[in-house]
C-alpha positions as CSV (number, residue, x, y, z in Angstrom):
1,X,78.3,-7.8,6.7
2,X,74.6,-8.2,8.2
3,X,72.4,-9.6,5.9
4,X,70.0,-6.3,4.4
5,X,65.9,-6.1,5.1
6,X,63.6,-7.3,2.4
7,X,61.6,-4.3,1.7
8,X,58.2,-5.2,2.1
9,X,56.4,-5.9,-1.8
10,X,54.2,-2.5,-1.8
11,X,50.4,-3.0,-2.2
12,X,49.0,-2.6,-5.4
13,X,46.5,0.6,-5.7
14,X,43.2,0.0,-5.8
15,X,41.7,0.2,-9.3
16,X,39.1,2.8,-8.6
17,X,39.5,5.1,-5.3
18,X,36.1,5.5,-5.1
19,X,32.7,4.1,-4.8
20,X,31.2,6.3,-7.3
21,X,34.0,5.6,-9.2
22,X,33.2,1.6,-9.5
23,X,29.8,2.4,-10.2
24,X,30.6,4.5,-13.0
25,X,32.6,1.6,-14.3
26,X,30.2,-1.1,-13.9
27,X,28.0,1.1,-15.5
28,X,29.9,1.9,-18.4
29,X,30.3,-1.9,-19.3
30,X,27.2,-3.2,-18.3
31,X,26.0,-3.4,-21.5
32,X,29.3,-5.9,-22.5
33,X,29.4,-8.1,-19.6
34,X,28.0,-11.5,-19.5
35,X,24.5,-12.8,-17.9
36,X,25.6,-13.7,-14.7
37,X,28.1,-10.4,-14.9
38,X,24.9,-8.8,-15.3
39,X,23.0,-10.1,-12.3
40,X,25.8,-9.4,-10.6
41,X,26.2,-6.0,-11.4
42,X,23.1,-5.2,-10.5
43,X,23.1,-6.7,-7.2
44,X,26.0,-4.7,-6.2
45,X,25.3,-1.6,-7.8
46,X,21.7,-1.5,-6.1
47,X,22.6,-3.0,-2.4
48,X,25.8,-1.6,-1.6
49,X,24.9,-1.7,2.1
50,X,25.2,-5.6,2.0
51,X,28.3,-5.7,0.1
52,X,30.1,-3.5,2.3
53,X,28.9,-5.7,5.6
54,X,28.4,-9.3,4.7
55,X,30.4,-12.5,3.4
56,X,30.7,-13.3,0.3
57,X,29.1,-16.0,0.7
58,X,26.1,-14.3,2.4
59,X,26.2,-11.8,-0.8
60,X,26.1,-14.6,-3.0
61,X,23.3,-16.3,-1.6
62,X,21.2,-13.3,-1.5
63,X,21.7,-12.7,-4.8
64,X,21.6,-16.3,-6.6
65,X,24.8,-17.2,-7.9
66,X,28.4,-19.0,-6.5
67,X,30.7,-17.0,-4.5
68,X,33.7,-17.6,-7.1
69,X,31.2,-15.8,-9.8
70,X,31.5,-12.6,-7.5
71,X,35.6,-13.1,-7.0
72,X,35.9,-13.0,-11.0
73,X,33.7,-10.6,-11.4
74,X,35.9,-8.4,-9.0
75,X,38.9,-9.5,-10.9
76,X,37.1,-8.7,-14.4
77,X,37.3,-5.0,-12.8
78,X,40.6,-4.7,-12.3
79,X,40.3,-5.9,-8.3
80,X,42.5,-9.1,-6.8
81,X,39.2,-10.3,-5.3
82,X,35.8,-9.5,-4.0
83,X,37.5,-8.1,-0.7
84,X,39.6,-5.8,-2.3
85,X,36.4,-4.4,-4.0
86,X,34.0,-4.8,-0.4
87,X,36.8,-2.5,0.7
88,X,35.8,0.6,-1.7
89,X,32.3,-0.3,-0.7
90,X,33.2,-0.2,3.2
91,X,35.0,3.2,2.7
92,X,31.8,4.7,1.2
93,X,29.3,2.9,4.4
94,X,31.8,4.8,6.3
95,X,31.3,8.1,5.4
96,X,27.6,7.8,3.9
97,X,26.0,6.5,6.3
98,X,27.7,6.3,9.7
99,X,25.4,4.4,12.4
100,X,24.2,2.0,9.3
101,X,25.8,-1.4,10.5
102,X,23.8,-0.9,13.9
103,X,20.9,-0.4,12.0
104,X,21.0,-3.6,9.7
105,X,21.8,-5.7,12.9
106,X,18.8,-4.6,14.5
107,X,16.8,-5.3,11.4
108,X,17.8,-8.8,10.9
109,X,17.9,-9.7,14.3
110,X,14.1,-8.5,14.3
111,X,13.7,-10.6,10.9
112,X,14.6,-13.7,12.8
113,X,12.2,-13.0,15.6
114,X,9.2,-13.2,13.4
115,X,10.5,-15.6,11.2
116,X,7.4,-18.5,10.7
117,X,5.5,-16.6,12.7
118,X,2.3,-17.1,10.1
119,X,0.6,-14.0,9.0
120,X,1.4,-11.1,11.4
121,X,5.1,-12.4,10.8
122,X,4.8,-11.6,7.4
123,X,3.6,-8.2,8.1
124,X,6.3,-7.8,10.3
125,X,8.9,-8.4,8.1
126,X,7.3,-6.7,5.1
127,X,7.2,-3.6,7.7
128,X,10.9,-3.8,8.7
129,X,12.3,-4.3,5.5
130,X,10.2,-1.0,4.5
131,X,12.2,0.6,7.2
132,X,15.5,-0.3,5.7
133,X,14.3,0.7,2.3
134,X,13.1,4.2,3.4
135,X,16.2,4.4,5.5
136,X,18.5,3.9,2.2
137,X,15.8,6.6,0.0
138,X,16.9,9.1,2.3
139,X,20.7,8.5,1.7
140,X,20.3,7.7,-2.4
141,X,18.3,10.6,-2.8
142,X,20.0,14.4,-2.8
143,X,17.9,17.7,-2.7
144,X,19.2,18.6,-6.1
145,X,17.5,15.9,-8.0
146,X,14.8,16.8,-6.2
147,X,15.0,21.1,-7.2
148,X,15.4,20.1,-10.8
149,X,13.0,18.1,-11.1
150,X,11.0,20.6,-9.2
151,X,11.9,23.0,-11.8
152,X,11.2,21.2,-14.7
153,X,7.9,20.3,-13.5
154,X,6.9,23.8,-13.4
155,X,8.1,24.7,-16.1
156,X,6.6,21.5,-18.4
157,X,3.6,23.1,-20.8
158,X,2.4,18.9,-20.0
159,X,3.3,16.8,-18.2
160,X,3.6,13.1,-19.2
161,X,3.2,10.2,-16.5
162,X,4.2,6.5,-17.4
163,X,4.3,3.2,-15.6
164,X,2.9,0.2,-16.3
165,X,3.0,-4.0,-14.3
166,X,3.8,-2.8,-10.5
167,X,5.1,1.1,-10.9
168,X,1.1,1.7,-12.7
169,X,-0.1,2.6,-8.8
170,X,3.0,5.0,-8.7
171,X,2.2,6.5,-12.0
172,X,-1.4,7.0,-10.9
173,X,-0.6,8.7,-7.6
174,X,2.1,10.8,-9.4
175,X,-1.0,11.9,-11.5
176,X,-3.9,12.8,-8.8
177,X,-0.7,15.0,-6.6
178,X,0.3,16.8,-9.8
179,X,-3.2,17.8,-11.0
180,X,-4.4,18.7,-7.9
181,X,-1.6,20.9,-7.9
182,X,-2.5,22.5,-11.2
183,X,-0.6,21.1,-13.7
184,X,-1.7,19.5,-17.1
185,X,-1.2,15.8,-16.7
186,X,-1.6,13.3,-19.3
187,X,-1.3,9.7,-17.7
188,X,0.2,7.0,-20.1
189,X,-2.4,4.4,-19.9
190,X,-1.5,1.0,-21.3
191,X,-5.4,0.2,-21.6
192,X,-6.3,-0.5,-25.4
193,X,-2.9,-0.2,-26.2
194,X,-2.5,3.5,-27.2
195,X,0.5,4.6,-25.1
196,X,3.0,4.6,-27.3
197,X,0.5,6.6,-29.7
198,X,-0.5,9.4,-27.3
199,X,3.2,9.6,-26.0
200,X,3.6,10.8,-29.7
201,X,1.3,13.9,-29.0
202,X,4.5,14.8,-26.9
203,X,6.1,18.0,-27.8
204,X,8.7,20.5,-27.1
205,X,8.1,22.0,-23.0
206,X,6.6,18.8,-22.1
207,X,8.4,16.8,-19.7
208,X,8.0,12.9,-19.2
209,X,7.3,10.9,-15.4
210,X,9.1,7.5,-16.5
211,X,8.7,4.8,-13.9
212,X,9.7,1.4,-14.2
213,X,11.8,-1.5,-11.8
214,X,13.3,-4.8,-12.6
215,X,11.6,-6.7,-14.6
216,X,10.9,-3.6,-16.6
217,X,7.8,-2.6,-18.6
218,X,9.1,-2.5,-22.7
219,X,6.1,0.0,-23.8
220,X,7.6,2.4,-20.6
221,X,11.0,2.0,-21.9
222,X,10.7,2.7,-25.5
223,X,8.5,5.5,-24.7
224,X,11.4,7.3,-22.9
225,X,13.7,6.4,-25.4
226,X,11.6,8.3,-27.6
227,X,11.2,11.1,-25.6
228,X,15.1,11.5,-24.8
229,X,15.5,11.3,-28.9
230,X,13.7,13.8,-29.4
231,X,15.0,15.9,-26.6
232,X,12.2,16.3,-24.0
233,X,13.1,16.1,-20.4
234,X,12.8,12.7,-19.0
235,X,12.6,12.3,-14.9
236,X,13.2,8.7,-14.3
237,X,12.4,6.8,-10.8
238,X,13.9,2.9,-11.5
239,X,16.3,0.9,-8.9
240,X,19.5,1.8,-9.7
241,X,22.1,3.5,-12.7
242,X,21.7,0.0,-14.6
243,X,18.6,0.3,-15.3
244,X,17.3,0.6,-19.0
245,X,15.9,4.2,-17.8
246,X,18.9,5.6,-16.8
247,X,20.3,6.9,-20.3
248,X,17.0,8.7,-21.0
249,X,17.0,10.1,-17.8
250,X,17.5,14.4,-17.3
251,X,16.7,13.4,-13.5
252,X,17.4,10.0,-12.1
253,X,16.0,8.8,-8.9
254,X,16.9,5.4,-7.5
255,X,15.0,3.3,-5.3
256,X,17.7,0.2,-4.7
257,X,15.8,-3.5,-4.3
258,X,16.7,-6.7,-4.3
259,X,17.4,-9.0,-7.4
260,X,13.5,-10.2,-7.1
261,X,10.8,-11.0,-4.5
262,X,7.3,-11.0,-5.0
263,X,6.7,-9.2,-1.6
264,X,8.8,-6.1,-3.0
265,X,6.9,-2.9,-1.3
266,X,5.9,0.1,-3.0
267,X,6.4,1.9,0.3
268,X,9.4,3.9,-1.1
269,X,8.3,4.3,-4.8
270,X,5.2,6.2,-3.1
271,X,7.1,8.2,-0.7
272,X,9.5,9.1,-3.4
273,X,6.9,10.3,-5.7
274,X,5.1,12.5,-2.4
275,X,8.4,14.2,-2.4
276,X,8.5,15.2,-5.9
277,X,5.6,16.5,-5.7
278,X,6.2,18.3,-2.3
279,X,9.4,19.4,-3.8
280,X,7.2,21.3,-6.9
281,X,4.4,22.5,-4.6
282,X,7.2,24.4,-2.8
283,X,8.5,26.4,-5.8
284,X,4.8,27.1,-6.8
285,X,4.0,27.9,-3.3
286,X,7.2,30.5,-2.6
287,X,4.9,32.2,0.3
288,X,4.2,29.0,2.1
289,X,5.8,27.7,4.7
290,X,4.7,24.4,4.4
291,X,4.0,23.1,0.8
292,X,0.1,22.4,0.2
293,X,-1.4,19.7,-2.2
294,X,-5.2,20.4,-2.1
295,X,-7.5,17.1,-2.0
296,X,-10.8,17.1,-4.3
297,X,-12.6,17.4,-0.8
298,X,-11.2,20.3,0.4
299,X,-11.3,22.1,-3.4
300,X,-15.2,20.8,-2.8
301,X,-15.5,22.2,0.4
302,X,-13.6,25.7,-0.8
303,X,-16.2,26.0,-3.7
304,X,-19.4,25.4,-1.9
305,X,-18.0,28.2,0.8
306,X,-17.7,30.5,-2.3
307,X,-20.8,29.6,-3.9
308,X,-22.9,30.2,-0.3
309,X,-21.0,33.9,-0.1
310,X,-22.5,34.8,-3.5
311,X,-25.3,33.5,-2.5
């Protein structure tokens, strides 16, 4: 008799079929995993570009720890090692964001081109990575975050804006669109410490602007907290579904970054917040068919037109 086949071992499933499905996961636990588990969480959850296209030990690098801390932290989710997980990742590029890799090479090999290149190089790079970051807002963000919050906006009796450290230029911005588009805004301001207290004056048809990013403002935190107690709408912009936002948040908007840099650009925060408030002037402006936000300089120049016609 001829000696039988060995049937091939079969390949274990993957423990989560999906990329939203891992996120979910890391989410869920976040609170219970370690430090560096933490770190590494959030590096993953908030680049998952890079994971899906580079080493592990490129990943590791970039995000300050050994590679073996990122094949144990696959393992501590149910994965054999960090491939098998860059594989769900992968799948996801794939269908997300097809023409992505191409992209990212281009970037990096523009990176290295102006590398040391004294202060225009810096600009450079500040410049391209902007481009990847507004690249990935486009992708992260979906039109109906962007209708709720929309519609919550318009419907808010107030509406309350807070961000403090490096989302405080956001916050202010978000304030100067949305009054110029008629809404009553009341801006958070940490100055003299009253926040917290006139975030109290917050009551039911309010809604709550929360905007904060690694490392993240406590008084912006606790504020939301507060508000999601309490029940009032809370739209959130923060850097991924880990962040200390994310439970308070009706509406969550995520502008992915890396772990830290000091040169991190507000370029997407800003255009985020323009399209918020593009998004509202639309559904107050049904007629229009392209949404308006007036500048104090043309209401100026409006007013004095009126003023010489009565005159």
């Amino acid at each position: 008799m001829g000696k039988e086949k060995a049937t091939p071992a079969a390949v274990p499933p993957l423990p989560h079929s999906s990329y939203e499905q891992i996120v979910n996961e890391i989410t869920r636990r976040y609170p219970q995993l370690s430090d560096r588990y933490q770190q590494a969480a959030r590096y993953i959850t908030q680049n998952p570009n890079t994971v899906a296209l580079e080493s592990i030990n490129a990943v590791a690098a970039k995000c300050g720890m050994h590679p073996s801390v990122l094949v144990r932290f696959a393992q501590a989710f149910g994965y054999s090692g960090f491939k098998q997980m860059q594989s769900v990742f992968q799948t996801r590029l794939a269908t997300a964001a097809p023409g992505y890799n191409e992209r990212i090479t281009a970037l990096e090999v523009d990176l290295k081109k102006n590398h040391h290149q004294g202060s225009l190089g810096f600009l450079q790079s500040l410049v391209i990575r902007d481009i990847a970051t507004l690249q990935a807002l486009i992708t992260s963000t979906s039109e109906q975050d962007l209708d709720a919050s929309a519609q919550l906006l318009k419907a808010a009796e107030t509406i309350y804006i807070s961000g403090q450290l490096r989302s405080e230029p956001v916050a202010s911005l978000l304030r100067y669109m949305l009054t110029m588009l008629g809404r009553r805004v009341v801006l958070l301001d940490a100055a003299g410490g009253l926040a917290p207290q006139m975030a109290s004056h917050m009551r039911d048809g309010d809604v709550l602007i929360a905007i904060a990013f690694r490392h993240y403002a406590k008084e912006v935190i606790a504020i939301a907290d507060d508000a999601a107690a309490r029940g009032l709408p809370v739209v959130a912009i923060t850097d991924g579904p880990l962040s200390p936002l994310a439970k308070s948040a009706r509406v969550l908007f995520n502008v992915p970054e890396e772990e830290y840099s000091f040169s991190r650009s507000l370029a997407a925060p800003v255009c985020l917040a323009q399209s918020i408030a593009l998004a509202l002037a639309a559904v107050l402006q049904p007629e229009e068919q392209e949404p308006q936000i007036d500048t104090l300089t043309a209401l100026e120049k409006r007013e004095t037109g009126r003023k010489r016609g009565r005159s």
